[in-house]
C-alpha positions in Angstrom: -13.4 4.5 3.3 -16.0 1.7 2.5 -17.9 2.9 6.1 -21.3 4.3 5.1 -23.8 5.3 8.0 -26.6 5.6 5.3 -27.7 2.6 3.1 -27.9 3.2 -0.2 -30.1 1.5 -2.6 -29.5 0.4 -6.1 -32.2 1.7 -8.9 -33.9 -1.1 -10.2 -35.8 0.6 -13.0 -34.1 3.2 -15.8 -37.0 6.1 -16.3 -36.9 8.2 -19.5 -36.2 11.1 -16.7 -32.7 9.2 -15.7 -32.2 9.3 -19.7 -33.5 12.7 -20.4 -30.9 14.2 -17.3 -28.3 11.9 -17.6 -29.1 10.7 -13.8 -28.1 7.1 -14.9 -24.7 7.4 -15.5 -23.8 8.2 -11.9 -26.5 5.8 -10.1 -25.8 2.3 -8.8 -28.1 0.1 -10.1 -29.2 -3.7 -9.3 -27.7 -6.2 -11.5 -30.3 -8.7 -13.1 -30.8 -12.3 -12.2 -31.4 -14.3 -15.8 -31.2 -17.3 -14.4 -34.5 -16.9 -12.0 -37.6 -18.8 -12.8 -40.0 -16.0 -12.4 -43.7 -16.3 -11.6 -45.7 -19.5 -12.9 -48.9 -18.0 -15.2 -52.4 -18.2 -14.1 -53.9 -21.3 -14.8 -57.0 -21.1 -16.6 -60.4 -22.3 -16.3 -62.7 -25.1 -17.5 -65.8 -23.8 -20.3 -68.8 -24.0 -18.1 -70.1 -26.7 -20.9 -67.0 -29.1 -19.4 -68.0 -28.3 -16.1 -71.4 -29.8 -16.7 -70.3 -32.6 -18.8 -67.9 -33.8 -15.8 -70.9 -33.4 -12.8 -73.4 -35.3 -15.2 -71.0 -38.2 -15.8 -69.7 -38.0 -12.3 -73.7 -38.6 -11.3 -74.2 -41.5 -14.1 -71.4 -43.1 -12.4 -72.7 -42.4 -8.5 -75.7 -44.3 -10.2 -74.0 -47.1 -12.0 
């Protein structure tokens, strides 16, 4: 009785259709993993000012 030829997939997302029709109650849907760590954030950038500051000291110290 578990034998399925087709694979089914769980919904991952609700939709304010599923909501509106009711859809939701009868769909299987993928349970959520709060332990994951989830993508790091962008890094940002250095000010173009810093960027200068760092090559002109970086020359000073090439000349001594």
């Amino acid at each position: 009785s578990a034998f399925s030829t087709a694979v089914a997939r769980p919904e991952t997302e609700l939709t304010p259709e599923m909501i509106a029709t009711g859809s939701w109650r009868r769909l299987p849907f993928k349970p959520y993993n709060f332990s994951s760590l989830g993508l790091p954030p962008a890094c940002g950038h250095l000010h173009p000012l810093l960027k200068v500051r760092s090559e002109l000291r970086q020359i000073f110290l090439e000349m001594g």
